[in-house]
N, C-alpha and C positions, 0 to 999 in steps of 0.2 A: 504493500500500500504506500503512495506516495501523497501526501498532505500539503497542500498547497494555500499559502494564503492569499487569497483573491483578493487585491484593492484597486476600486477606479474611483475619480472622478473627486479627487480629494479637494481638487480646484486649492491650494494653498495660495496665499496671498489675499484673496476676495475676502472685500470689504464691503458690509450691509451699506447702500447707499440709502434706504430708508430710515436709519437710525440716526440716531443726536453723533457728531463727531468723535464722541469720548465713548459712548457706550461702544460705535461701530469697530473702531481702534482695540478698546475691550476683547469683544467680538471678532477679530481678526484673530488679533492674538491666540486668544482661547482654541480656534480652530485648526491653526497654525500649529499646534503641537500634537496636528492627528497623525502625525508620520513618526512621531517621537513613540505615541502607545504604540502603533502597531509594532514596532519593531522591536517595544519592548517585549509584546505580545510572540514573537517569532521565537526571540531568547529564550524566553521562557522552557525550558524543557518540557513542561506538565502538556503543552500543546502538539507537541510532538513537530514543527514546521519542518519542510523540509524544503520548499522553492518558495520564492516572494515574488508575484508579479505584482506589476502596475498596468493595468490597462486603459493609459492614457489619460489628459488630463490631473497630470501629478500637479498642475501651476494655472492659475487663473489666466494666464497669459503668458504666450511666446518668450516674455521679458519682464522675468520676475527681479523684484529687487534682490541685491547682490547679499546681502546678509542671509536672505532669505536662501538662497542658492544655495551659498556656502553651509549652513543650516541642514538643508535636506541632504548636500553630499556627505555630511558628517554622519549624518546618520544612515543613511546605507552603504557607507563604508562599516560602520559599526556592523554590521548583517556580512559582508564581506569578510570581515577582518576573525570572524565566527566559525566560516567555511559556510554559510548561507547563500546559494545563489540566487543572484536576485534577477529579474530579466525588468528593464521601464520601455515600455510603448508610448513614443507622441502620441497625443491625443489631436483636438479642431483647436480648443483653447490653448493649449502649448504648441502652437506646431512647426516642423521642424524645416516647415518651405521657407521661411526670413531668413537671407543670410546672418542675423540678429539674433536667430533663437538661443537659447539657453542650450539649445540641443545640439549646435550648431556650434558655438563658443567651446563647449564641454566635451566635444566628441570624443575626443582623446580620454581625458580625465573622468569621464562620468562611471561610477563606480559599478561593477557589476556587468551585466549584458546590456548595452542601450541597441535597440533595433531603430536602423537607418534605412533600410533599402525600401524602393515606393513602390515595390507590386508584390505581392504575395511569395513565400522563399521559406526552405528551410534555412534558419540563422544559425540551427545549433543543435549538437547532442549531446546531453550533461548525461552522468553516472547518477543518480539518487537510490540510495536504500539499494545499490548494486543492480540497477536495473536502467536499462539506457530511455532517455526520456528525449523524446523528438520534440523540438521547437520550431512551432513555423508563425509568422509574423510579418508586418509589414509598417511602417511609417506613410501614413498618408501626406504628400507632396504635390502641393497644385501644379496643374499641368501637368504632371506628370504621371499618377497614380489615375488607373482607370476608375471610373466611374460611373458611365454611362456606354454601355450597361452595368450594371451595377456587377460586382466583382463576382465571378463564376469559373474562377480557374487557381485552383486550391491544390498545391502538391503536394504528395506524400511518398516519404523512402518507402521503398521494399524491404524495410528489417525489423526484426523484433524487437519489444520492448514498448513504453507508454506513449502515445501522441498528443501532444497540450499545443492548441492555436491560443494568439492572442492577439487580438483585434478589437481597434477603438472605430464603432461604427455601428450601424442601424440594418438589424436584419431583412432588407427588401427595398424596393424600390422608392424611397420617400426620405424627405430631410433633404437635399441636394448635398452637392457633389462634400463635401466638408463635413457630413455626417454618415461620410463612408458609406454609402450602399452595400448591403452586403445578399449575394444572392443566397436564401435560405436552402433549398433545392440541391445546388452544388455545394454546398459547404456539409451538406449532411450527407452527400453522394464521397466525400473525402474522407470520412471514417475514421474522423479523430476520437480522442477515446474523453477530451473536454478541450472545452471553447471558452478559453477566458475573455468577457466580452466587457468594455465601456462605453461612456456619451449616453446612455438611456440610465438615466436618475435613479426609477422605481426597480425593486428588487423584480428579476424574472426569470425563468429559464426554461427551454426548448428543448425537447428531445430530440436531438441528431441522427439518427438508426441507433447505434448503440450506444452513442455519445450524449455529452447534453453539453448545452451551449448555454453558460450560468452571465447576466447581468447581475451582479454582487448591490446595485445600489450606492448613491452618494450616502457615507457611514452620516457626515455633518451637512445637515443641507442648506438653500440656499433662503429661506423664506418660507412661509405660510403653504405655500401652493409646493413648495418644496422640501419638505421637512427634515430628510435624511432617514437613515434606519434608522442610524444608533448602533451599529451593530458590524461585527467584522465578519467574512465572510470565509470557511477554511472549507476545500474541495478535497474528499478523501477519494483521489483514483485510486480503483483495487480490480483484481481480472472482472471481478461480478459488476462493475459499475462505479457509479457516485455515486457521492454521498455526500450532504451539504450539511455544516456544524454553523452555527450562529455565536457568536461571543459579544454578549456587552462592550462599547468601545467606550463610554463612558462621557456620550457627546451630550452636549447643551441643549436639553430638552427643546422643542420648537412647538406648541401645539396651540388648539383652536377648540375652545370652547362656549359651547353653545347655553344660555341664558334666559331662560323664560323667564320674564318679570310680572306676567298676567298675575293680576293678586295680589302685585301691591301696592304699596299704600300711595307712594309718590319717589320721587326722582331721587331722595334721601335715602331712603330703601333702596334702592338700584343701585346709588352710589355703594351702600356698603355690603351688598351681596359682590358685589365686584371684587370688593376688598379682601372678603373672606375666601379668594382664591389665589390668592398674593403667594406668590414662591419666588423668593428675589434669585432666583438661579436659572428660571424660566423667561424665555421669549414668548410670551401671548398674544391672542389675536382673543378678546371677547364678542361674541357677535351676540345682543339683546335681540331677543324674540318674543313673539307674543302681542298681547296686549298692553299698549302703554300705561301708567297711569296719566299722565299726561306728558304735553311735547318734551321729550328726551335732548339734551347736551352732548353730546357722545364724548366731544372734544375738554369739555369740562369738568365728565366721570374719569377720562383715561388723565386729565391733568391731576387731578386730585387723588390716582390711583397709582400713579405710575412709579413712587418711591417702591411701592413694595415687589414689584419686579425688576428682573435684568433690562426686561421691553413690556412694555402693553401697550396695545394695537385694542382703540373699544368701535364696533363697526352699530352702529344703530340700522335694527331689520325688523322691529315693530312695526305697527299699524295705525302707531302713532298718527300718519300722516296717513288715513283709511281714504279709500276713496269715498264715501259720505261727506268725509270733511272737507274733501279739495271740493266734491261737490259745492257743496255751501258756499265755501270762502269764490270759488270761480264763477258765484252769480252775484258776487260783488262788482260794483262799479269804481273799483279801488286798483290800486297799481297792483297789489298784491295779486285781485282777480285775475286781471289783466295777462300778468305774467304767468299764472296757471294756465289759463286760454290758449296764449301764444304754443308752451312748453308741451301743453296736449298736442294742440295741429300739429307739432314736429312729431312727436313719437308719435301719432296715429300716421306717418306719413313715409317712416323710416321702418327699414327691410331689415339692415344689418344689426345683429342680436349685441354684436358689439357696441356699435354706438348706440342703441338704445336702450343699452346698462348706463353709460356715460349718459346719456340724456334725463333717464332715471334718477340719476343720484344728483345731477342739476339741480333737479327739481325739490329735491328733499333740501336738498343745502341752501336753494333759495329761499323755500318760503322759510327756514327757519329763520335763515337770515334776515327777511322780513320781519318775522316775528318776535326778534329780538332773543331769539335762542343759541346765535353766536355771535362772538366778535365781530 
């Protein structure tokens, strides 16, 4: 059996652009030492690791800051310097087409296996647990890396022993050319025995014929809509199959909690049902639902709430603003009406689901604005 620790999509560097500048900075940081567990994680002997991939995406960007660089090669030298081999795949965010890249600067010096070449190749055969393990892999390269069609020419030696691909890319024809197309079809017609895969966020995995083709998931995510696992990813290849182990990685909770306030008493209440969910180690997203007691502040709950978290995010989705009531207020002769009138004709007018969430939420933040329910 060979145990493999599956990482993608660490994005290291990125910085919450929605956050206050000290929390974000915070928040970097904090993130930034996700390469630091796993690799303690690897050390560990109780884990048993025996390869470390990266499947792309180690760096927010092609040109990460130098501390930052010098930082992660220290640490997978650390894994090197063990007898751990480590194999890193460019990902679309790091990638290694800029004469500029990190990948590109480092070629020489970057510690472990870094795979360079832009079409599909075996790079390598390591010894693990005395069993020869085939690596095949590619660096996606504009212009240069096929695409279109999406990639359906997948090689593999004639010899015995394990076959592990690693590839930063999207299994099928969608994402364009920078999200690596990958043709499902022939990649499972190649009879790899696992597919370490990156660039798709949410944890998933595909059965290959015999093989399976694992997306491990960002462990630390990016946002709300983004949240990360939380969680490391270790592939146990063995003759019978895979086998997928989960570990705590010990990331910064990110969640979204939902809030009926039907039933109480007024906006003081709502303030401090808010409160009573306060984890200063958590990024929150509260989203009120239900029945208002009356027009909601959202901006005023989440100000008055926000010491007791890392972040909170308060979204008002009550009925505060029911349609009865814009009824009423829009058979006023008042600006307020007025501007109900106008904001109806557009969304009864507009197609795209997009913009008429934006037009939506217009409307709520007008009239409160009107109303003198914010700033």
């Amino acid at each position: 059996m060979i145990r493999i620790l599956h990482l993608a999509d660490l994005h290291l560097g990125w910085r919450p652009a929605f956050m206050p500048r000290d929390r974000a900075e915070e928040r970097r940081r904090r993130r930034d030492d996700l390469l630091e567990r796993a690799v303690d994680l690897a050390l560990d002997r109780q884990h048993g690791i025996d390869l470390v991939v990266i499947a792309g995406d180690l760096f927010e960007t092609h040109r990460p800051e130098e501390p930052l660089v010098a930082s992660v090669m220290a640490q997978l030298r650390r894994l090197e310097q063990a007898g751990f081999p480590v194999v890193t795949v460019p990902g679309n965010h790091d990638e290694i087409t800029y004469p500029n890249s990190v990948y590109q600067n480092h070629r020489e010096d970057w510690p472990g296996l870094l795979v360079t070449n832009p079409n599909p190749a075996h790079v390598a055969t390591l010894t693990v647990q005395g069993t020869a393990l085939h690596l095949y892999s590619l660096a996606y390269t504009g212009g240069v890396t096929q695409t279109q069609p999406p990639v359906n020419r997948f090689p593999k030696v004639d010899e015995p022993g394990a076959h592990l691909a690693v590839f930063h890319g999207t299994l099928g024809d969608w994402g364009g050319d920078r999200s690596l197309p990958l043709d499902p079809a022939a990649l499972a017609q190649a009879g790899y025995d696992y597919v370490a895969l990156g660039h798709i966020h949410k944890p998933g995995e595909v059965r290959m014929g015999r093989g399976l083709a694992v997306y491990p998931g960002a462990v630390e995510g990016k946002g709300f809509d983004d949240p990360g696992t939380g969680q490391f990813t270790i592939a146990c290849v063995e003759a019978g199959g895979v086998r997928l182990e989960r570990v705590p990685a010990g990331a910064q909770p990110v969640v979204v909690r939902d809030l009926d306030v039907s039933g109480m008493a007024d906006a003081a209440q709502v303030t401090a049902a808010v409160a009573e969910l306060a984890d200063p180690a958590v990024i929150a997203r509260v989203r009120l639902t239900g029945s208002a007691p009356e027009l909601l502040n959202a901006e005023a709950i989440q100000a008055h709430c926000a010491h007791r978290f890392f972040y909170l995010e308060v979204v008002d989705e009550t009925d505060s603003l029911s349609p009865q009531r814009l009824d009423r207020w829009a058979g006023e002769r008042t600006i307020l009406g007025e501007f109900i009138r106008r904001m109806r004709r557009r969304l009864a007018e507009e197609q795209d689901p997009g913009e008429r969430a934006v037009l939506e939420q217009a409307l709520r933040r007008g009239v409160q604005a009107m109303l003198g329910g914010e700033r």
